[in-house]
C-alpha positions in Angstrom: 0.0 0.0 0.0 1.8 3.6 -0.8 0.7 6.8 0.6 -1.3 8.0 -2.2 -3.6 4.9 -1.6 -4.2 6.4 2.7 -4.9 9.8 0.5 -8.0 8.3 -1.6 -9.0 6.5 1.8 -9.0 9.3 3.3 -11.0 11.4 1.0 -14.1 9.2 1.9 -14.9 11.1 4.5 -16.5 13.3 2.2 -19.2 10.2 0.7 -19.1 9.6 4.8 -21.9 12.1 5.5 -24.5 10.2 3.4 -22.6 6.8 3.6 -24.8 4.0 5.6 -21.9 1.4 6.6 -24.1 -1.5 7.5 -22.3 -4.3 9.4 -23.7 -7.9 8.8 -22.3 -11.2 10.3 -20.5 -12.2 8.0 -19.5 -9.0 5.8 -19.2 -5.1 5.3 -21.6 -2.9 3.2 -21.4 0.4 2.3 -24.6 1.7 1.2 -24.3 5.1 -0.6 -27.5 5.8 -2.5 -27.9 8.8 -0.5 -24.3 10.0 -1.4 -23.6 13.4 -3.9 -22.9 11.4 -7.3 -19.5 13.4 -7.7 -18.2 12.0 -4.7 -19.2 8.7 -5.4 -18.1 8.7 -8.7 -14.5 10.4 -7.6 -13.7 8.4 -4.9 -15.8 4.9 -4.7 -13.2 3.3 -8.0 -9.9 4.4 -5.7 -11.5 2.6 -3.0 -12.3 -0.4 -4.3 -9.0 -0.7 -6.2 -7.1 -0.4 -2.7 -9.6 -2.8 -1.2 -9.4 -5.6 -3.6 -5.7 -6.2 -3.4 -6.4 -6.5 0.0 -9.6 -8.7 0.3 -7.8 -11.3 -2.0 -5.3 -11.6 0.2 -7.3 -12.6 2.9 -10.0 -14.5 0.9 -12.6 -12.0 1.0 -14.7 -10.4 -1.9 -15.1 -7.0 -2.9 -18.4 -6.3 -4.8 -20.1 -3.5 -6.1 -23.9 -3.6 -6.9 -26.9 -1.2 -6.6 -25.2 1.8 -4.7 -23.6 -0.2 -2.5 -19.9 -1.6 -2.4 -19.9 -5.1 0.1 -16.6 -7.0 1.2 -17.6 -10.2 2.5 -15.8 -13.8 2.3 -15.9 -15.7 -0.9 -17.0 -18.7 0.7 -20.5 -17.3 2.4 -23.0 -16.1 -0.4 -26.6 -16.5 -1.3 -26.6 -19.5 -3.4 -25.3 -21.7 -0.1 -27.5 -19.9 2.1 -30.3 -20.4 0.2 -29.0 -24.6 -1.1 -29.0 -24.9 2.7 -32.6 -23.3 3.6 -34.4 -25.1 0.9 -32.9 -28.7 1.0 -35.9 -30.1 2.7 -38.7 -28.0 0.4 -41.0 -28.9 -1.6 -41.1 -25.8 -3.7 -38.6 -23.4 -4.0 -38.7 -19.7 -5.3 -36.4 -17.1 -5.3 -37.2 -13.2 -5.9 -33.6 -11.1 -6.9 -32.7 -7.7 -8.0 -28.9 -7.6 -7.8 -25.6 -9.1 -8.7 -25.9 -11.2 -5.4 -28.6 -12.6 -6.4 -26.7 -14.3 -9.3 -25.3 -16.5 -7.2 -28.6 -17.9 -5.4 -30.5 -18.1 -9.5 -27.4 -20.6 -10.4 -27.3 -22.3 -7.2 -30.3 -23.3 -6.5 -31.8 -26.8 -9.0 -33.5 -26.6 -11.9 -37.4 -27.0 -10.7 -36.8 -23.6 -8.3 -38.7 -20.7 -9.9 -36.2 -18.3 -9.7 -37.2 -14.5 -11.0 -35.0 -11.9 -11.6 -36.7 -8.1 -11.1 -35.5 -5.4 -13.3 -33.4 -5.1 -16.4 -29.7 -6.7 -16.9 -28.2 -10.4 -17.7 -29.4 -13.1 -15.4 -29.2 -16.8 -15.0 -32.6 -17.0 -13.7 -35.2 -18.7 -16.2 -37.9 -15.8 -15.3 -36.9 -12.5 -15.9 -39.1 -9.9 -14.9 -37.9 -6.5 -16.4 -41.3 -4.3 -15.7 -41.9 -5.5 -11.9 
């Protein structure tokens, strides 16, 4: 890590004001829909460039999704949350809107209705675009 990388770290503080850092069990989220665009958009690609470096090293993913940036584990995600809550069902659905989401659609076995909301590439057999 160099100096220059603390400098662009540093400079969050000005996303911070509108920044919801939401701590989960097993990862980080920063939520900054509420965030001035400018700010976001100057210093959100330093941040995750000095973060994934990092998170690879200790076998953590950096992701970046609807106005939110989430550093969590690679081995926790929603498609083994949602094998391991639905291996006794007898139907299955799942309801997404997000890259996250990916993971649970391919997952999960064929006969699951999985859905996909809004627009964008999915692996889930039922896209919904106009929900």
């Amino acid at each position: 890590m160099e100096a220059n990388d603390f400098y662009y770290f540093s400079k969050v503080r000005h996303l911070r004001a509108k920044l919801i850092v939401e701590t989960k069990a097993n990862s980080l989220v920063w939520r900054y829909r509420t965030a001035k665009p400018y700010y976001v958009s100057k210093y959100l690609p330093p941040l995750k460039k000095l973060l994934e470096p990092l998170a690879q090293k200790l076998n953590l993913k950096v992701e970046q999704d609807h106005m939110m940036l989430e550093v969590r584990s690679t081995s926790i995600n929603k498609g083994n949350s949602a094998l391991e809550y639905s291996k006794n069902a007898d139907f299955v659905m799942a309801i997404g809107d997000d890259a996250t989401d990916e993971e649970m659609f391919l997952a999960l076995p064929p006969n699951a209705w999985t859905i996909k909301v809004g627009a964008g590439p999915t692996a889930a057999p039922l896209p919904c675009q106009r929900c």
